[in-house]
C-alpha positions in Angstrom: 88.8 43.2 38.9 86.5 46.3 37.5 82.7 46.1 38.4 80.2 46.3 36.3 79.8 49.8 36.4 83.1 50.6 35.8 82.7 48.2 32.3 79.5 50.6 32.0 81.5 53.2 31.8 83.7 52.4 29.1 80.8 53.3 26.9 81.9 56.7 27.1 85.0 56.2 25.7 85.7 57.1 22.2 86.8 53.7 20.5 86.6 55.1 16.8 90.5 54.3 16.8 90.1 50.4 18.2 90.1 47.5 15.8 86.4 46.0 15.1 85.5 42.5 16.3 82.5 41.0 15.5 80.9 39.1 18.3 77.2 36.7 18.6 76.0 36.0 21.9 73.6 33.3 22.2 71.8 32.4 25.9 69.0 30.2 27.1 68.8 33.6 30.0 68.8 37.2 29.8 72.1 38.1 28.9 71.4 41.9 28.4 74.4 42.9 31.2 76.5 39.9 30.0 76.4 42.1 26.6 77.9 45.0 28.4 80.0 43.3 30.3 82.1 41.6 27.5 82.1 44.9 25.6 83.4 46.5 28.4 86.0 44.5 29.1 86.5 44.2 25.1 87.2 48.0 25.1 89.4 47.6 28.0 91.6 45.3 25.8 91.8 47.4 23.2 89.0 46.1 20.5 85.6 47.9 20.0 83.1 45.2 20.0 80.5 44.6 17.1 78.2 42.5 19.4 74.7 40.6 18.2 72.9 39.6 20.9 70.5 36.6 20.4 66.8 37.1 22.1 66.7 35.6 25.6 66.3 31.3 25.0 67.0 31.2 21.3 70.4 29.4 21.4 68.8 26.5 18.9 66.5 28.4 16.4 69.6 30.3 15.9 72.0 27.8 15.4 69.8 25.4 13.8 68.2 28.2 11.3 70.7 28.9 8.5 68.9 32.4 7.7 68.6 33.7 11.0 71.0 37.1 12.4 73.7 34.8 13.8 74.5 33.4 10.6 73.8 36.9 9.3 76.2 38.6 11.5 79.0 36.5 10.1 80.6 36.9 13.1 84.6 35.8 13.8 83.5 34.6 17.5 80.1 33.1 19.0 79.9 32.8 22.5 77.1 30.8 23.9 75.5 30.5 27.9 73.5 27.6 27.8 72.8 28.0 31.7 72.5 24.8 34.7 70.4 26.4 36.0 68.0 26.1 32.9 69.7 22.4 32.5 68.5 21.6 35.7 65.1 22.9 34.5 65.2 20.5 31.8 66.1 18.0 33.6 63.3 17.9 36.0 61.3 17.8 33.5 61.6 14.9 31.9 60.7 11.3 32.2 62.7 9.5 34.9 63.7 7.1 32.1 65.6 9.8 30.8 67.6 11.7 33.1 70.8 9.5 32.5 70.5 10.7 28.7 71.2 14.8 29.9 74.6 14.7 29.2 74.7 13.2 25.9 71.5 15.0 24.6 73.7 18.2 24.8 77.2 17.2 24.2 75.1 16.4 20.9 73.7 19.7 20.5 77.2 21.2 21.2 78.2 19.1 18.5 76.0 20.3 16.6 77.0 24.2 16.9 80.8 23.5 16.1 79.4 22.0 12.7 77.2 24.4 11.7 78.5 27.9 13.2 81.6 29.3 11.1 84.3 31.1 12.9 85.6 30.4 16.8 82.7 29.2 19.3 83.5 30.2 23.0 80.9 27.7 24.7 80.8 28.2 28.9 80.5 25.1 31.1 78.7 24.1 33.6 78.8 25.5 37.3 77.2 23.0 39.1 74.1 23.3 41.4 73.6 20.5 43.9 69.9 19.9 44.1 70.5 17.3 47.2 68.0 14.7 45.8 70.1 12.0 46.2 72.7 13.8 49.0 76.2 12.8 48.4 75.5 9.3 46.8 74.3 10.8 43.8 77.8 10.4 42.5 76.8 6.7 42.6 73.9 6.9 40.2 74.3 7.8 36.5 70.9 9.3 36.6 71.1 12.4 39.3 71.5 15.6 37.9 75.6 15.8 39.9 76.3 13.1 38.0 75.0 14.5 34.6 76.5 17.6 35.0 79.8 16.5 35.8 79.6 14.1 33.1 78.4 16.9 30.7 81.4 19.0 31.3 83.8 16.1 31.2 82.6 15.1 27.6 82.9 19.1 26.9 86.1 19.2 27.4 86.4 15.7 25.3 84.1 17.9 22.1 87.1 20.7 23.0 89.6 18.5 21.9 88.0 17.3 18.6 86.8 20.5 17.1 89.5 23.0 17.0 86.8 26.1 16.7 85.3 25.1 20.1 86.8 26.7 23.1 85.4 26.1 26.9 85.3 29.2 28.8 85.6 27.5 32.4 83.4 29.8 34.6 82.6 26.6 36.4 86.4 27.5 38.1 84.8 30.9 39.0 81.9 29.4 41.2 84.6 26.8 42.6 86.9 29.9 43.8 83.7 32.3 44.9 80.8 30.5 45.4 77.2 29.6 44.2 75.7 32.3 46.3 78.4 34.3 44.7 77.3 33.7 41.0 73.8 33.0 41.0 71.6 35.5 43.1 67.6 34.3 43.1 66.4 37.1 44.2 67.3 38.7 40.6 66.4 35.7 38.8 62.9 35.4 39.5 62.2 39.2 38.5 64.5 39.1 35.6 65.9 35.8 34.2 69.1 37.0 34.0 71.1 33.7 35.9 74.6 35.3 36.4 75.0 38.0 39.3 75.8 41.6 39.0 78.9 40.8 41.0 80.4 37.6 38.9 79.5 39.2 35.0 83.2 40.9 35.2 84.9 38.1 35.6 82.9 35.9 32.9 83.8 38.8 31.0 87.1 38.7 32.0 87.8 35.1 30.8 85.8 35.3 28.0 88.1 37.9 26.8 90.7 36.1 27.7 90.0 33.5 25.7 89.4 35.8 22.4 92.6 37.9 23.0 94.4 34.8 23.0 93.2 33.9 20.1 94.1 37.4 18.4 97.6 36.8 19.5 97.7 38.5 22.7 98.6 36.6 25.3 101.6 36.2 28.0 104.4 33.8 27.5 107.0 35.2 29.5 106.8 35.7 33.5 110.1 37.8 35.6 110.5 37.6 38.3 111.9 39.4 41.4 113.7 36.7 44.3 113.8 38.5 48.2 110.1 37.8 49.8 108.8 37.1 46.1 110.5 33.7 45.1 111.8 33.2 48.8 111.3 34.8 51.9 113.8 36.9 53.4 116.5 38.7 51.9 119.4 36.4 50.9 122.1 39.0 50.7 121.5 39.8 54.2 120.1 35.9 55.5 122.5 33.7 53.3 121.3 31.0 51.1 120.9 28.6 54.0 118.2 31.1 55.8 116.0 31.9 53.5 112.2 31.1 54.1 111.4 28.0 51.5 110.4 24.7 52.0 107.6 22.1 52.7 107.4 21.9 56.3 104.8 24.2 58.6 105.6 28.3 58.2 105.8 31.0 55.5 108.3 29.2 53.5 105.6 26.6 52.7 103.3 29.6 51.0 107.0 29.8 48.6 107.4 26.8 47.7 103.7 26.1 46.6 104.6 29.3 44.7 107.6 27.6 42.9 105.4 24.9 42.5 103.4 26.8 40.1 106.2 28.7 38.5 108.1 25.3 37.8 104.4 23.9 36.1 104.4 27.2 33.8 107.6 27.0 32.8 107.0 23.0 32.2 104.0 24.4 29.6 106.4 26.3 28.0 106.3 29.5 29.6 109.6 31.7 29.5 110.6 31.9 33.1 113.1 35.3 33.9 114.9 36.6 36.8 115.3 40.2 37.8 116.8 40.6 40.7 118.4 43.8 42.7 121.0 41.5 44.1 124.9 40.6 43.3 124.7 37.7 40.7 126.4 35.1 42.6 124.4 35.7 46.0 121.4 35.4 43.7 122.5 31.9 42.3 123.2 30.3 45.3 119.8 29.4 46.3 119.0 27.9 43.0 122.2 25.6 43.2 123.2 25.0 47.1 119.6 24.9 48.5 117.7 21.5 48.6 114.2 23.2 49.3 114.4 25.1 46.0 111.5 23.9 43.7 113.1 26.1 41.3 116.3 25.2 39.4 118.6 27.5 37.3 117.9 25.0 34.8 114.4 26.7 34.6 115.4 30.1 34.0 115.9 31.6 30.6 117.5 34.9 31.5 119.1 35.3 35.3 119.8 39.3 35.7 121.0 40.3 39.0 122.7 43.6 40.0 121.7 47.0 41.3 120.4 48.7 38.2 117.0 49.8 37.9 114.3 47.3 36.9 112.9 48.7 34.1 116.4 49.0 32.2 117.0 45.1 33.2 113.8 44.0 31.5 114.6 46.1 28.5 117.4 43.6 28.6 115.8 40.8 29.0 113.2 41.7 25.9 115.9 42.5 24.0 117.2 38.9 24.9 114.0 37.0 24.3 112.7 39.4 21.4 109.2 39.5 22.4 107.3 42.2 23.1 106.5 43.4 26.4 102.8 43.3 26.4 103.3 39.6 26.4 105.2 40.0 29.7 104.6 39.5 33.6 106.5 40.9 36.1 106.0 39.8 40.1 107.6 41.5 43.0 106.8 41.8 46.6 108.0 45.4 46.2 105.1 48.7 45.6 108.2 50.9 44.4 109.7 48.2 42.1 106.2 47.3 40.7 105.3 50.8 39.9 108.8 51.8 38.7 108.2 49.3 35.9 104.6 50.1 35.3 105.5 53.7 35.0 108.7 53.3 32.5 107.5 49.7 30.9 103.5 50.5 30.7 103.1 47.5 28.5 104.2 45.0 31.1 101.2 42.9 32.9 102.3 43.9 36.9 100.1 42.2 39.0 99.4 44.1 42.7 100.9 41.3 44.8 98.9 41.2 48.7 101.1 41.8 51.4 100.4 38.0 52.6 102.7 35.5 50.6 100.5 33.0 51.8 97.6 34.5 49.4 100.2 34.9 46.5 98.7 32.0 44.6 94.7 32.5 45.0 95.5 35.9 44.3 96.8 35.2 40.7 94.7 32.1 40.1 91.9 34.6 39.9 93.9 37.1 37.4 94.5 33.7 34.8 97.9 35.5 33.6 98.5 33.0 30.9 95.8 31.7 28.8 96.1 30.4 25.9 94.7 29.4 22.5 97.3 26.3 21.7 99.6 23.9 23.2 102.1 21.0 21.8 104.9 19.1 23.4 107.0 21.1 21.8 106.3 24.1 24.3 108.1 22.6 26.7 111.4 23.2 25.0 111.4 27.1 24.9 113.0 27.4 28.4 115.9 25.3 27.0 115.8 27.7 23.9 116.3 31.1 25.0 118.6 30.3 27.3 120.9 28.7 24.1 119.9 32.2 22.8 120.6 34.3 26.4 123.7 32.9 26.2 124.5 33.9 22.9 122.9 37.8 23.0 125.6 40.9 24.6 122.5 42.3 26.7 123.2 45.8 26.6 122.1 48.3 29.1 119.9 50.9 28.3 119.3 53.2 31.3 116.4 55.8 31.2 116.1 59.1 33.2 114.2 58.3 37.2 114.1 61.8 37.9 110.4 62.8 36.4 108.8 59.1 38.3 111.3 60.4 41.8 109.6 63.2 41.6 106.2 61.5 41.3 106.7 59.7 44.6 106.3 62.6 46.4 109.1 61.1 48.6 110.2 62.5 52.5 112.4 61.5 55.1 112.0 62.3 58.8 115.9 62.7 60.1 116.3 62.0 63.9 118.6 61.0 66.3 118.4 57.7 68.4 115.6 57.0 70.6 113.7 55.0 72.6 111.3 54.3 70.1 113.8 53.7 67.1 116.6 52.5 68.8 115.4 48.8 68.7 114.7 49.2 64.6 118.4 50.5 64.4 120.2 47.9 66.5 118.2 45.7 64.1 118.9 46.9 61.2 122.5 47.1 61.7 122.4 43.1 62.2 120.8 42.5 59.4 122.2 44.5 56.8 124.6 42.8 54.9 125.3 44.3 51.5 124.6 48.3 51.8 126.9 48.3 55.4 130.1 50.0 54.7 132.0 49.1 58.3 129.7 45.9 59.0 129.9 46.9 62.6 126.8 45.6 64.7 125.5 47.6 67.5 123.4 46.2 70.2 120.3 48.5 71.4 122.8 49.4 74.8 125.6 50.6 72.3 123.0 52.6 70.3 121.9 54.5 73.2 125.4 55.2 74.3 126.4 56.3 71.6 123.4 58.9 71.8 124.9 59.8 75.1 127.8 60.7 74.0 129.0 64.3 73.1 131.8 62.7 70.4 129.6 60.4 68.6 126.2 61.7 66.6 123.9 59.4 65.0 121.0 59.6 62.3 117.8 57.8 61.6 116.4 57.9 58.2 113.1 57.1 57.5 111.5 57.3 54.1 107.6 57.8 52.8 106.6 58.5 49.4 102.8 58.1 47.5 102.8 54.2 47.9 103.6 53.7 51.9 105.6 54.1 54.4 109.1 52.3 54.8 109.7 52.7 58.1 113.7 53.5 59.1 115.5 52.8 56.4 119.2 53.9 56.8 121.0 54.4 59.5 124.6 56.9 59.8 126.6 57.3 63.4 129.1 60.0 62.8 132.4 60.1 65.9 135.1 63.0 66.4 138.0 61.7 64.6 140.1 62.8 67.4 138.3 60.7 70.2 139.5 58.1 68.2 142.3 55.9 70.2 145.2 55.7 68.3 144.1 57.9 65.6 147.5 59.3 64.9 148.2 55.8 63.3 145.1 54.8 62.3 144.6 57.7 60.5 148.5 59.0 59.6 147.5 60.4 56.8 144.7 62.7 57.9 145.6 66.1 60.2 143.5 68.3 62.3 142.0 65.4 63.7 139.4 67.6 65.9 138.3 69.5 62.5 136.8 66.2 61.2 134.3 63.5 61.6 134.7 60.5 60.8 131.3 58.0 59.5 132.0 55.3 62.2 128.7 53.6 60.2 126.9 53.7 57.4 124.0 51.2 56.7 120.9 50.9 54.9 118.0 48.8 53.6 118.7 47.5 50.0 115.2 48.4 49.5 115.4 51.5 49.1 118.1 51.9 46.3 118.1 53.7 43.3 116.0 56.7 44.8 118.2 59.2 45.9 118.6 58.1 49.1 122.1 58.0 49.2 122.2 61.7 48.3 119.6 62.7 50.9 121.8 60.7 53.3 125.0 62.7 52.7 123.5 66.1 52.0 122.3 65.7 55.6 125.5 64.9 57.2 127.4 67.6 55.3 124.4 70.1 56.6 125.2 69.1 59.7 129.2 69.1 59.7 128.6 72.4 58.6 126.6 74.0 61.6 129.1 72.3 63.8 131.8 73.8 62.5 133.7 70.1 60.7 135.9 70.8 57.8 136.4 67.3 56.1 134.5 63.8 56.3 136.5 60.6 56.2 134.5 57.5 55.5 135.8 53.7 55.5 135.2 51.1 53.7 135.6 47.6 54.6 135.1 44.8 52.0 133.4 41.6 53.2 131.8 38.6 51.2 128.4 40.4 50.8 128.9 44.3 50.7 130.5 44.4 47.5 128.1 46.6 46.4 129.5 49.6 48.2 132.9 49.3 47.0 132.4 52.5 45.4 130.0 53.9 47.0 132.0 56.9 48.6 133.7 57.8 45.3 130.5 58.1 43.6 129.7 60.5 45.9 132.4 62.6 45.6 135.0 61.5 48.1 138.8 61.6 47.4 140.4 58.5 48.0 143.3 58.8 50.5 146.2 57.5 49.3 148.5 55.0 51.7 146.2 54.3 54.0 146.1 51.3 55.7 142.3 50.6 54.0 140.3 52.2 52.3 139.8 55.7 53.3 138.1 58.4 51.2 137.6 62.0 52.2 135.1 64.4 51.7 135.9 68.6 51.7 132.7 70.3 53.5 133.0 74.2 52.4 133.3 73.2 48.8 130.9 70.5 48.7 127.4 71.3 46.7 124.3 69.5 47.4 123.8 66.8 45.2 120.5 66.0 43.6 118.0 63.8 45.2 113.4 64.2 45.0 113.2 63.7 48.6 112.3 66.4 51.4 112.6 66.4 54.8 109.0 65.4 56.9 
């Protein structure tokens, strides 16, 4: 969320080019910064604001005046702050015969406003202030102000549903997630009238431009979504469908399915509900069919895309599927490269800055209200059901867009080492857990990693990677042998001569994460820099399929390698004095 300042400073900005909107604000306090605030944020969304502001505490001469500026102004949206903390005012005021009245006095009034005021009326209700007069069993007696408050913004929401110009802006839910101390600072008040803090005015602004935007058509109807530690924790190409972290019991994987929870209640309004997912298809299905925890259902996603292609092309898809634009989109993914990969190819796209914490997923986006809207029917709840009908019908053809100026954005490196005692219990791990970029599958225990750096045959590398977002840590891992300290090499490999002249990749995993960004080219262009100095004249690498490293089947002929031909599985081989460095936007740390 900006601060006020920053909305401040949006006055500078030349907004000759924006649409006009016409805008009253009426307020029983000083609403001078509120002013700013929603032009701010208005310019922010893309309209230059034409804003009348009322003077301070004339909400009923000029709505009850037929001559005065609001009606004047003619404007298409009148918001009005009619403050507690001037209700409570009121209210201690009057007769004690009275105070049960409050409520109805202005739910009146309010009444009054939606009859008389032409265009949209964006009325704020009522944070409330407990004045402890009566304690806690003043929700026993009709006449205590907690009663009449409560009662006030229950019968507002009851005006809201018979006067379709009246919309509540709910900055009561504001207080609720911050606090009163939060909102209201006294300090301020007494010196300037003005009720609402420095601190809260940008997000009053915020939702009071939600609320107008959604009127003017924009608005979000369509959430994608990422799976691994977004949806679920863990990573279920790696952890199977039976490990992942979901479910209602004690742990992390209570934080995903509340999560779910929430996705499943969008989707139930009518919101379009997308997968995209860096995963093979069927290990990205299973989840959704096999697993009982699983809030979500396949049967609530419109459009499932999993496979290795970049992001930003598989949205493209999935808009071309759905046929909506992007700007009504929101993507969600655990990920900093994913998320600013599609902000930087898709800028359109709503991509929310997830916290690190799954647990604060949801009060994170709770606060960013991602899908407001201006209408609802039953028959939202349908559209799910809908564009899948029409997923199923659309070829979703693949559009792929040039990386390389966002690689070289990243300002990516890679520190290369060898095994040691600080990594070697990161590599041993990594070679257990990887599943799907593992060519051999062969898990190494943190005594077989350090032998195999005390060996003369056997050479192994540590890749780390860092670009402008964070640090991932060691993220691939390759362990290179002498093909001739092979046993049994002359029929393991009886195709392959001058066994001492080359080296064979005994392994070759990495983190899934970390795909798509040259990685794999850094990775080779290493080990052929190094066969080089040490005098190797071919590289063999293996593959061996499993269940869940399908991914890879081609991984060594897409870099250049010559399948041999009769081998007893697949081999491919690599020449080192011809081979030319292939393109990749990372350097070496």
């Amino acid at each position: 969320m900006k601060q006020f300042k920053e909305l401040k400073r949006n006055f500078k900005k030349n907004v000759s080019a924006l649409p006009t909107l016409k805008v009253s604000l009426l307020g029983d306090t000083a609403t001078q910064f509120l002013a700013v605030a929603i032009k701010g944020e208005g310019i922010d969304r893309g309209y230059n604001i034409d804003l009348f502001e009322a003077e301070y505490n004339q909400v009923e001469r000029q709505v009850l005046d037929p001559i005065s500026d609001l009606y004047a102004h003619d404007a298409k949206y009148t918001v009005v702050f009619q403050s507690t903390h001037k209700l409570l005012e009121q209210y201690s005021l009057m007769p004690v015969s009275e105070w049960s009245t409050l409520a109805d006095e202005r739910i009146n009034f309010i009444r009054t406003i939606c009859e008389n005021v032409v265009g949209k009326i964006i009325y704020y209700n009522y944070p409330e202030i407990e004045d402890t007069v009566f304690g806690s069993y003043a929700n026993k007696v009709v006449s205590s102000f907690t009663f009449q408050v409560r009662k006030l913004n229950l019968e507002l929401m009851s005006l809201a549903q018979q006067y379709s110009n009246l919309f509540i802006c709910d900055i009561a839910s504001i207080q609720n997630k911050f606090g009163r101390d939060f909102m209201f600072d006294s300090t301020v008040y007494v010196s300037t009238e003005m009720i609402l803090s420095i601190d809260a005015l940008p997000y009053v602004a915020f939702r009071t431009l939600d609320i107008i935007c959604s009127i003017e058509g924009k608005f979000k109807k369509c959430l994608i979504l990422d799976l691994d530690n977004t949806v679920w924790g863990g990573v279920v190409g790696d952890d199977g469908w039976e490990n992942i972290q979901v479910g209602h019991s004690l742990g992390i994987g209570k934080a995903f399915s509340e999560f779910q929870q929430w996705v499943k209640k969008l989707k139930n309004r009518g919101i379009i509900v997308c997968v995209c997912s860096k995963n093979d298809e069927d290990k990205a299905k299973e989840p959704f069919v096999k697993n009982p925890e699983m809030v979500l259902k396949l049967d609530d996603i419109s459009v499932f895309v999993a496979n290795w292609d970049n992001k930003a092309d598989n949205i493209r898809s999935i808009q071309s599927v759905l046929n909506i634009s992007f700007d009504s989109m929101v993507f969600l993914d655990d990920n900093p490269f994913e998320r600013n990969l599609v902000r930087e190819n898709i800028p359109e796209i709503s991509v929310p800055e997830l916290p690190v914490d799954p647990g604060e997923y949801l009060e994170f986006l709770y606060t960013l209200n991602l899908f407001e809207t201006a209408s609802y029917s039953s028959a939202d709840k349908d559209r799910t059901k809908q564009y899948q009908v029409e997923a199923q019908r659309a070829s979703t053809s693949k559009k792929f867009t040039n990386e390389s100026d966002f690689l070289k954005s990243l300002n990516m490196g890679s520190e290369v080492s060898g095994f040691t005692s600080f990594n070697t219990p990161r590599v041993a791990q990594l070679s257990q857990r990887s599943n799907q970029f593992n060519l051999r599958t062969i898990r190494y225990t943190e005594d077989q990693i350090i032998a195999i750096e005390n060996d003369p045959n056997q050479k192994g590398f540590a890749f780390s990677l860092e670009d402008k977002f964070g640090d991932n840590g060691l993220i691939a891992v390759v362990i290179l042998q002498n093909l001739s300290s092979i046993k049994n090499h002359s029929v393991y490999f009886r195709n392959i001569t001058n066994h001492e002249q080359n080296l064979f990749i005994d392994s070759w995993f990495m983190s899934c994460r970390v795909l798509k960004r040259s990685m794999e080219n850094f990775t080779l262009n290493t080990i052929v820099a190094w066969a080089k100095e040490n005098g190797y004249k071919k590289i063999i690498g293996e593959y061996l399929p499993t269940q869940k490293n399908g991914m890879v089947a081609e991984h060594y002929t897409g870099l250049g390698f010559i399948k041999l031909k009769g081998s007893e599985s697949s081999l491919f081989e690599l020449d080192v004095e011809t081979y030319l460095n292939r393109e990749c936007f990372i350097n070496v740390k």
